[in-house]
N, C-alpha and C positions, 0 to 999 in steps of 0.2 A: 770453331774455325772462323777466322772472322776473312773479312769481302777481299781484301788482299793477301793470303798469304794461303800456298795453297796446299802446303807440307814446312814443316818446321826449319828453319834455317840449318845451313851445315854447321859444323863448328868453325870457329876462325877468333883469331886473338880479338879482343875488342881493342879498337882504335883508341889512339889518345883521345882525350875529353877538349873539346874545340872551346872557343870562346862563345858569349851568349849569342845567343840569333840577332842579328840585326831586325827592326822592326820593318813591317814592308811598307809602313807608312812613310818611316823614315828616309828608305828605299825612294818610293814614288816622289815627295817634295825635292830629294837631290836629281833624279830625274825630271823631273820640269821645270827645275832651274836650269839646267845644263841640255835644254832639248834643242836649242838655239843652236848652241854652241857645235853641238853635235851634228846639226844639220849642216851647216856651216865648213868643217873639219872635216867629216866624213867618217868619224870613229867615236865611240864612246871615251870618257876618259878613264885614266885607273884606277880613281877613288871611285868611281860610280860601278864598273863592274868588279871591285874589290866586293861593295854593299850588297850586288845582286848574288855573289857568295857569301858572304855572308846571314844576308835574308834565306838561303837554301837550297837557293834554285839549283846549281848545279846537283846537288845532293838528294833533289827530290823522288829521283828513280833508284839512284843507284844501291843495291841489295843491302839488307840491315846485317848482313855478316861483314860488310866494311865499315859500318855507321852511319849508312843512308838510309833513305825516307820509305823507300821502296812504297811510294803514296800512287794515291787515285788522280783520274784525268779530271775529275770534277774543280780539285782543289786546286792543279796547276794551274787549267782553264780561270779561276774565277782571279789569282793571286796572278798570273800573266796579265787578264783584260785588265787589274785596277792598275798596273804601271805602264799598260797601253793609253789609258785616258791621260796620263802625263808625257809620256813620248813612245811614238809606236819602233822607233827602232831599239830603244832598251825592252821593250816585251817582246818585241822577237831574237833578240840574243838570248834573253833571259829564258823562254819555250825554248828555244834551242840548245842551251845548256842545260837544261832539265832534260828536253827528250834523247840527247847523244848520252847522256848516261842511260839512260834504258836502253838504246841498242848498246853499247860497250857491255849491258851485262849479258849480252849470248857472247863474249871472248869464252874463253876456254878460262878454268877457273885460276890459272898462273899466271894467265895472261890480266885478269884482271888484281892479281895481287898488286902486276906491276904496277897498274894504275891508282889503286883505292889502298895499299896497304899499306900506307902510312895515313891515312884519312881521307873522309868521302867528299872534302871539298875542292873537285877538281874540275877546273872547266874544260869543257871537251870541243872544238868544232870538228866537222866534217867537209865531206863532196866521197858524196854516194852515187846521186842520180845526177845525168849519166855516168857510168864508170868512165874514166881519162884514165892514161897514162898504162902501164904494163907491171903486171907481176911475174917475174920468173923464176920457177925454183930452185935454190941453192940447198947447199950442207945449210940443214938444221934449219930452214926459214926460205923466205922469201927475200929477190931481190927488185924493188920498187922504184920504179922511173915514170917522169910524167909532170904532166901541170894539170890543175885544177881551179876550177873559175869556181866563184860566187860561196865562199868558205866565209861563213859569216862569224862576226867575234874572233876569228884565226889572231888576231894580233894580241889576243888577251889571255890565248888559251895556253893550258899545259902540254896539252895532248890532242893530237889530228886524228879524223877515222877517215880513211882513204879507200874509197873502190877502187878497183883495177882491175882490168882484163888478164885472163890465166895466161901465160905463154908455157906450153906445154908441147914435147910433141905428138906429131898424129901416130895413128897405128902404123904406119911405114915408117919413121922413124925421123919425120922432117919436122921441124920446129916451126911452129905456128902456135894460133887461138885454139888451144883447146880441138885438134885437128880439121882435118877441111871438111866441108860437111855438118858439123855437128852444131850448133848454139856454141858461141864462147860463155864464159865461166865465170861470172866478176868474184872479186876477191874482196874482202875489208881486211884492209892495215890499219893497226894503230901503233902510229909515232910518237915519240916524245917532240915535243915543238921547235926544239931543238936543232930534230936531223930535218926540218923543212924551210924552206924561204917564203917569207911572205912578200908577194907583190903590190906595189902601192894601186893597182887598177880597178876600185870601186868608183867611179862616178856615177852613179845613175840618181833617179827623176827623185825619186822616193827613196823610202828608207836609209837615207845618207847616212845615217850615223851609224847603222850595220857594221862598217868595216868588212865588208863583205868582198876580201878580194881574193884577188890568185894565190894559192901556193904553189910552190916548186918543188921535187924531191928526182935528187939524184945519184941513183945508185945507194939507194941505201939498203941497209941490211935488216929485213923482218921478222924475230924470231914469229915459228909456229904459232908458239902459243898466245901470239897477237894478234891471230887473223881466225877471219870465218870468212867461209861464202856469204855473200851479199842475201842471195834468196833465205838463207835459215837466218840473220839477221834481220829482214825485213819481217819473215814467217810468227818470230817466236815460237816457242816450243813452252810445253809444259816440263815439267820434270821436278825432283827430291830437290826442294828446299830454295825453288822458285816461288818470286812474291807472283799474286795476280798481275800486274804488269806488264811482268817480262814475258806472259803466255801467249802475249795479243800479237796479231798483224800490226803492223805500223801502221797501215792504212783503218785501221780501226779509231785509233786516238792521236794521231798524229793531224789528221787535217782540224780537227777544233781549236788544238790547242796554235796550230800555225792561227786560224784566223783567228785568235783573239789582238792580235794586233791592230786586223783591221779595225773591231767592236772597239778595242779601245780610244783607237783612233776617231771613229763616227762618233765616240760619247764627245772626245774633246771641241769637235768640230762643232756639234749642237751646242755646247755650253757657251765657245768661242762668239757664235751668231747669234744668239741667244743673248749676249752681253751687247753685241751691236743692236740687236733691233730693239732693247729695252733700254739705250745709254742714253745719255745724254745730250745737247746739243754739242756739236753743230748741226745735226740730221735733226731732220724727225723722225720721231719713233716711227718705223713703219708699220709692227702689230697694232698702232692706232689710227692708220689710215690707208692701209694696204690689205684689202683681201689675198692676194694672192701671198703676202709673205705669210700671214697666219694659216696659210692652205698650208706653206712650205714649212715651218714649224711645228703644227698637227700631224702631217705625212713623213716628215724626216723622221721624228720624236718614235713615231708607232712602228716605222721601219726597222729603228737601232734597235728596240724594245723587242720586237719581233727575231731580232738573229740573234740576240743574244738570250733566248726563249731556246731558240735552237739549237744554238749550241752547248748550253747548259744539257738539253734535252740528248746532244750526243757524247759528251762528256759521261753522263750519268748511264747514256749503254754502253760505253765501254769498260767504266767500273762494272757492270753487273754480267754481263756476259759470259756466259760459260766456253772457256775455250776448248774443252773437249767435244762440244755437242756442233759440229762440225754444221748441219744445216744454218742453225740458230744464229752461230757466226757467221757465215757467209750473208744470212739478211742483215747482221748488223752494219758491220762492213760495207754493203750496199745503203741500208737507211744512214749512216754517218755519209757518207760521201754525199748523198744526195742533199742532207737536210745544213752541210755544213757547206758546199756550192751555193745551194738556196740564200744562204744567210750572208756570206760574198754580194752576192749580186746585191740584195737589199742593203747593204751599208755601201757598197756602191752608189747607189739612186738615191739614198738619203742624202751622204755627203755632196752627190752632184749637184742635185738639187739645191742643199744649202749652200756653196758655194755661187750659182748661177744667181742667186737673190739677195748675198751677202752683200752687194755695193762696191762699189769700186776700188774702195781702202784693205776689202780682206784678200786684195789681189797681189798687194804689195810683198816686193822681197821680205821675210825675217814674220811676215803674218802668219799666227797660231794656223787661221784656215786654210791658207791654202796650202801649207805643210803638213796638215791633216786629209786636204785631195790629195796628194802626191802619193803619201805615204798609204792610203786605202786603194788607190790603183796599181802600185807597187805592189802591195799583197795579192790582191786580185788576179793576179799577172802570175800565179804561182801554179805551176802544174797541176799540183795538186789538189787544187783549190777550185778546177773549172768544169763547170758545169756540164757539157756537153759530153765527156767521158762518164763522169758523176751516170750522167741519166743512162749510158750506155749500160753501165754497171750496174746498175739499181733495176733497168729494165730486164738483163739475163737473170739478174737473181726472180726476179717475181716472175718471169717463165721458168725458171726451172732449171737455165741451163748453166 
């Protein structure tokens, strides 16, 4: 039995035969030609995430009975941070297109035909956390209304996964949240991109090229077998003819592979300043007559080497992890969130650092560096990603509770 797979696939017709893999080198040079550009515009273009499907990414999760990878977090992590060090908003599309196929595979198994059965190269965005907008049941499906901010790659994708609060009635017989009293209920739809609107409202600081805007959906119709609850998508479950993968929390392998943007982004930033303080005139080199740049050089350098130690380090317990041995997970879960916060902040303090010592010139609009600050404080900036929950979490686990 090998590390992914945890019972032998169902059956299911094999997919047509794709064309070859694009190379991820290949991938990464069109990527940092166009990272300008993208920062710039505010979206990726479509020959660049045509390559990121190509290269596999969205295919990386999604189950080998459709023709996907159904791979380990190690290999997305390492194959995310190297198109991070060329533009961190194509690694984070591209992690995102890889991990919205792993939630799409707890749909119900018709619901994912609709998706993968004609081939496993589909790009997926989402908006899960917070649930927006309302599902209420209809004949045969769900009827889904609402907006949703921060849908990153939405402009590129085939298919949306939408949370949505239950509208359900209560035990008296009056329509609300999943009744008065009780916790409401989020739901995951998945649309075809089709029945959604995309809104032009990404500007933010960092990650411009994301495209990470609103969608809109009104009154649309969701069959059944396109939805789950939110918590048994987030949960994973084991079961007949699931890869190791799809067994995990999300919070298990989801925060590494989100920060390898930032990782990418701290290596491009060191090599950027690295080019300055060893260039040519008009400056003088300052690693020949500045202690403190060489302070910042040696400390930046050991910082990025340091998170990306660490997430590699949480990567590798998510592959390994036993998802039936219930304690074992719950420390994992806690050591990922802690050790992958930890490694946030350290490319934080790297980056800042080299930014604060760069000179005057890597301040400039369209500079590699400070498009590499932006875009590591953008990530930083990620729920998921912050620390102080991180320790909350990692502290109940090591008591016990």
């Amino acid at each position: 039995m090998s590390a992914t797979d945890v019972l032998a696939p169902a059956p299911a017709p094999a997919p047509p035969a794709g064309p070859p893999p694009v190379p991820l080198a290949r991938v990464t040079a069109l990527a940092a030609a166009e990272a300008g550009t993208a920062d710039e515009t505010g979206r990726l273009s479509s020959a660049l995430t045509d390559a990121l499907t190509g290269a596999g990414f969205p295919r990386h999760f999604v189950p080998r009975r459709w023709g996907g990878t159904a791979g380990g977090y190690r290999e997305a992590v390492d194959r995310t941070a190297a198109l991070g060090a060329a533009c961190a908003s194509t690694a984070w599309c591209a992690g995102l297109y890889a991990a919205h196929g792993r939630f799409a595979a707890q749909l119900p198994e018709p619901g994912q035909r609709d998706l993968w059965g004609a081939g496993p190269d589909v790009r997926i965005a989402a908006g899960l956390t917070p649930p927006a907008g309302t599902a209420a049941p209809v004949d045969g499906g769900w009827r889904l209304d609402g907006e949703w901010s921060c849908v990153s790659g939405g402009e590129h994708a085939d298919w949306v996964l939408l949370a949505a609060v239950e509208q359900v009635p209560d035990p008296a017989g009056r329509p609300g949240e999943a009744g008065r009293g009780t916790p409401p209920v989020a739901r995951v739809c998945a649309l075809p991109v089709q029945d959604v609107t995309v809104l032009d409202t990404w500007d933010s600081t960092g990650l411009r090229g994301t495209g990470s805007n609103s969608v809109v959906v009104n009154g649309a119709w969701v069959p059944a077998r396109r939805t789950v609850p939110l918590a048994e998508l987030l949960a994973g479950r084991p079961g007949e003819g699931r890869a190791h993968c799809h067994t995990l929390p999300a919070m298990l392998g989801g925060p590494p592979l989100l920060a390898t943007a930032a990782l990418g982004a701290a290596r491009h930033a060191l090599a950027a300043w690295t080019d300055w303080a060893t260039g040519p005139a008009p400056h003088t080199a300052p690693l020949e007559t500045d202690a403190a740049a060489r302070y910042a050089l040696a400390r930046s350098a050991a910082e990025t080497n340091a998170a990306g130690l660490l997430l590699d380090a949480a990567a590798d317990r998510a592959d390994r992890t036993d998802p039936t041995d219930a304690p074992a997970l719950a420390q994992a879960v806690a050591a990922n969130r802690r050790d992958t916060a930890v490694a946030v902040e350290l490319l934080v303090t790297a980056v800042e650092r080299l930014f604060r010592t760069g000179g005057i010139h890597s301040r400039e609009r369209g500079g590699e560096l400070q498009r590499c600050w932006r875009d590591v404080h953008t990530v930083a900036a990620h729920g998921a990603l912050r620390l102080e929950p991180a320790a909350d979490a990692y502290a109940a686990a090591v008591a016990g509770r």
